[in-house]
C-alpha positions in Angstrom: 43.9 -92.7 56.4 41.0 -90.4 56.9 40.6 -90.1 53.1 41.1 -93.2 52.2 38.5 -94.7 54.6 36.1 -91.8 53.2 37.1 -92.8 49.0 36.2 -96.7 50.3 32.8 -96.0 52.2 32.0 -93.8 48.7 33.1 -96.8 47.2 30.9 -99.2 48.9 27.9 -97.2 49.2 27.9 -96.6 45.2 28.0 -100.6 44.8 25.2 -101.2 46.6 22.9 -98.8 45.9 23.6 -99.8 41.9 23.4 -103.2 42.7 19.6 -103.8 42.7 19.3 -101.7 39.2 21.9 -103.4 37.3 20.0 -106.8 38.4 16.7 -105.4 37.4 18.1 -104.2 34.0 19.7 -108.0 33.6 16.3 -109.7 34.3 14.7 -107.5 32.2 17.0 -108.3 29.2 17.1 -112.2 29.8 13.0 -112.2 29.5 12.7 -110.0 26.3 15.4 -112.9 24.7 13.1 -115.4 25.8 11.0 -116.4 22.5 7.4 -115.6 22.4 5.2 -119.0 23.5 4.2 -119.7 19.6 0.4 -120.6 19.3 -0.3 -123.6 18.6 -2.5 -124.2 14.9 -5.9 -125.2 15.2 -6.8 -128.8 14.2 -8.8 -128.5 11.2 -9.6 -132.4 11.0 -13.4 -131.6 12.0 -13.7 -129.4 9.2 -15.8 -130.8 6.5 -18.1 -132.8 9.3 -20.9 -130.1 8.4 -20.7 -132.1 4.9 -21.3 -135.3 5.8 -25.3 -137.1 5.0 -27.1 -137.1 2.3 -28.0 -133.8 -0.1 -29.8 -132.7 -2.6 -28.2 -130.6 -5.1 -28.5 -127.7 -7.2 -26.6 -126.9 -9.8 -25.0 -123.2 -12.3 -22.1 -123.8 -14.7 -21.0 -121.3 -16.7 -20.6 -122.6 -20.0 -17.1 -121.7 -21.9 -14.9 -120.1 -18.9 -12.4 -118.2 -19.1 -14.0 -117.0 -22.7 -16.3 -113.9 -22.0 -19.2 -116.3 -21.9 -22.0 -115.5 -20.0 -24.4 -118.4 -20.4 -25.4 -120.8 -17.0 -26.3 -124.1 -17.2 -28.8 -125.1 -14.5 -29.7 -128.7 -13.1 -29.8 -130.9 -10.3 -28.0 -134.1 -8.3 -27.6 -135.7 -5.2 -24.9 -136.6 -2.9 -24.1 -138.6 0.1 -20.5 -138.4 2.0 -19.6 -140.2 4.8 -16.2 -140.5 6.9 -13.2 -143.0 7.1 -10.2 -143.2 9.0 -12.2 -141.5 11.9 -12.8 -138.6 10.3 -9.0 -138.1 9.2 -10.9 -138.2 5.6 -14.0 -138.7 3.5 -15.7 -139.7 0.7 -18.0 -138.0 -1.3 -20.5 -139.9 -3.5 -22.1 -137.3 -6.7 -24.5 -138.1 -9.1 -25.9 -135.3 -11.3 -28.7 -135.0 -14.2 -26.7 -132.4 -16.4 -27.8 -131.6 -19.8 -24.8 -133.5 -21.3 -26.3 -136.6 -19.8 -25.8 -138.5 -16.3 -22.3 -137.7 -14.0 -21.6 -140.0 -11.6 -18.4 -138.8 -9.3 -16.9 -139.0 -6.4 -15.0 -136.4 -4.0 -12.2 -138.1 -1.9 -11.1 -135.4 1.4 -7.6 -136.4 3.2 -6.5 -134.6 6.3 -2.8 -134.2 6.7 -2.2 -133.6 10.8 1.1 -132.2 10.3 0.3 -129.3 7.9 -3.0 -128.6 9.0 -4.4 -129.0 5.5 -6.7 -131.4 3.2 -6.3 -132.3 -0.2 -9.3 -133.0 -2.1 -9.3 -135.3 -5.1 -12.1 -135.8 -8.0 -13.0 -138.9 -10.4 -15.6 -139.4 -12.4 -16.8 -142.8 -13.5 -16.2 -141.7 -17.4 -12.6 -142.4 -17.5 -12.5 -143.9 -14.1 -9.6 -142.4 -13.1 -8.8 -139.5 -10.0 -7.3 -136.7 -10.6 -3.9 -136.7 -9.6 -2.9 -132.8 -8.7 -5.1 -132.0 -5.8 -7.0 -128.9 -4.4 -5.1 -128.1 -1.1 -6.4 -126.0 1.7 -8.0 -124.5 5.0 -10.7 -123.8 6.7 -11.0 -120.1 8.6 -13.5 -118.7 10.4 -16.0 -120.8 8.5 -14.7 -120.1 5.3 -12.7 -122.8 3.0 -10.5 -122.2 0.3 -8.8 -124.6 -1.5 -6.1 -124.1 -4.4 -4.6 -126.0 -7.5 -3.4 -126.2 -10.9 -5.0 -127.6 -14.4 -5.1 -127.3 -17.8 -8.3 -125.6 -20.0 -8.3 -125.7 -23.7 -4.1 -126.7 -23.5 -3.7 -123.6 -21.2 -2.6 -124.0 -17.5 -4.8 -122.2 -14.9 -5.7 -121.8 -11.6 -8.1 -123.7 -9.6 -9.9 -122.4 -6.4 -12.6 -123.8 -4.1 -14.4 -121.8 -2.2 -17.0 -123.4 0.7 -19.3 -120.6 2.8 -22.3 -120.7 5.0 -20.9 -123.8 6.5 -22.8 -123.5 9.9 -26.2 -124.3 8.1 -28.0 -126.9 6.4 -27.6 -125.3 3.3 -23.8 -125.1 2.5 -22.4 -122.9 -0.6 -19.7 -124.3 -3.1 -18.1 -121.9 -5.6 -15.4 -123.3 -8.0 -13.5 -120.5 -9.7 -10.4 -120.8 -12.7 -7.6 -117.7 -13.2 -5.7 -117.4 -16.4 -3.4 -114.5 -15.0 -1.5 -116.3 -12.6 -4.9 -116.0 -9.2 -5.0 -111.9 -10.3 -8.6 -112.3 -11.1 -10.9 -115.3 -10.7 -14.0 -116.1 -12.8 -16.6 -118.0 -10.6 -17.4 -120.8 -13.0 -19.6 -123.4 -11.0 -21.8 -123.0 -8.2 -23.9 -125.5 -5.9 -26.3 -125.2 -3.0 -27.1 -128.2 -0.7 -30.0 -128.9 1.0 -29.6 -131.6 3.9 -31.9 -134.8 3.2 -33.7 -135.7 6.5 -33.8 -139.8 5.5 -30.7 -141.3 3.1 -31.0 -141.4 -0.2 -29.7 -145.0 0.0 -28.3 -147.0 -2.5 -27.7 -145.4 -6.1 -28.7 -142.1 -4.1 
């Protein structure tokens, strides 16, 4: 009996002493299956406020990319952009003085909420039509690239847009085209803005 009662206090004493450990290990396992809180995506539908008013534009091309060329075109333009659907988008108005004669364009921006991403979309009043394969992109830490697809000379490429020094009154656009696929990228048109104080109103 003596034994016995001595094998069931062993018993007992073992339990509880264990008991707080095995809970300890059990809570511990249940929180590292929880799922990490996932961050939520910043809203990039401010994005290209810093674009909107009225600029004056200048202008490089590089004539012939994607050829070895290394001749620039220079000249000038204006442009006024304004928002619609409360920001959710924009227009861009562009006229430009190249040396091929007068370009009169327009830029349309659309926000898309769920993927956190704008398409942008060019015409020209030439053909009057809009483009219909987008640029599509982000903006991070100030700096905006945008991706696509078209076709040079019967060849498709690569499309990138590139917008820095978004913070100023003086923004920089860099359009650049790949023909390996975005291995490299040749920077083929370049334009600095300068923010007009008064609108260039109607017909810039």
């Amino acid at each position: 009996m003596r034994l016995r009662n001595h094998f069931l206090w062993s018993a007992l004493i073992l339990v509880f002493f264990s008991w707080p450990t095995t809970a300890q290990t059990n809570s511990g396992t249940a929180d590292a299956a929880k799922p990490p809180a996932a961050s939520e995506e910043r809203d990039g539908r401010r994005d290209f406020d810093f674009a909107m008013g009225a600029w004056k534009i200048h202008l490089s091309r590089l004539d012939h990319p994607l050829t070895g060329s290394k001749t620039w075109i220079e000249f000038d333009g204006t442009l006024v952009a304004r928002k619609i659907w409360n920001g959710r988008a924009n227009i861009e108005e562009v006229e430009l003085n190249s040396p091929g004669g007068r370009i009169e364009g327009l830029t349309l921006r659309l926000y898309n909420p769920q993927s956190r991403q704008w398409s942008i979309y060019w015409a020209n009043s030439k053909n009057g039509s809009m483009d219909t394969s987008p640029q599509v992109g982000q903006f991070k830490s100030g700096r905006g690239e945008f991706y696509g697809q078209d076709m040079l000379d019967g060849k498709l490429i690569y499309v990138r847009f590139v917008w820095t020094k978004t913070n100023s009154d003086s923004p920089h656009f860099e359009q650049s085209y790949s023909g390996d696929g975005g291995k490299t990228w040749e920077v083929n048109w370049i334009t600095d803005q300068t923010r007009v104080t008064e609108g260039l109103g109607n017909g810039h």
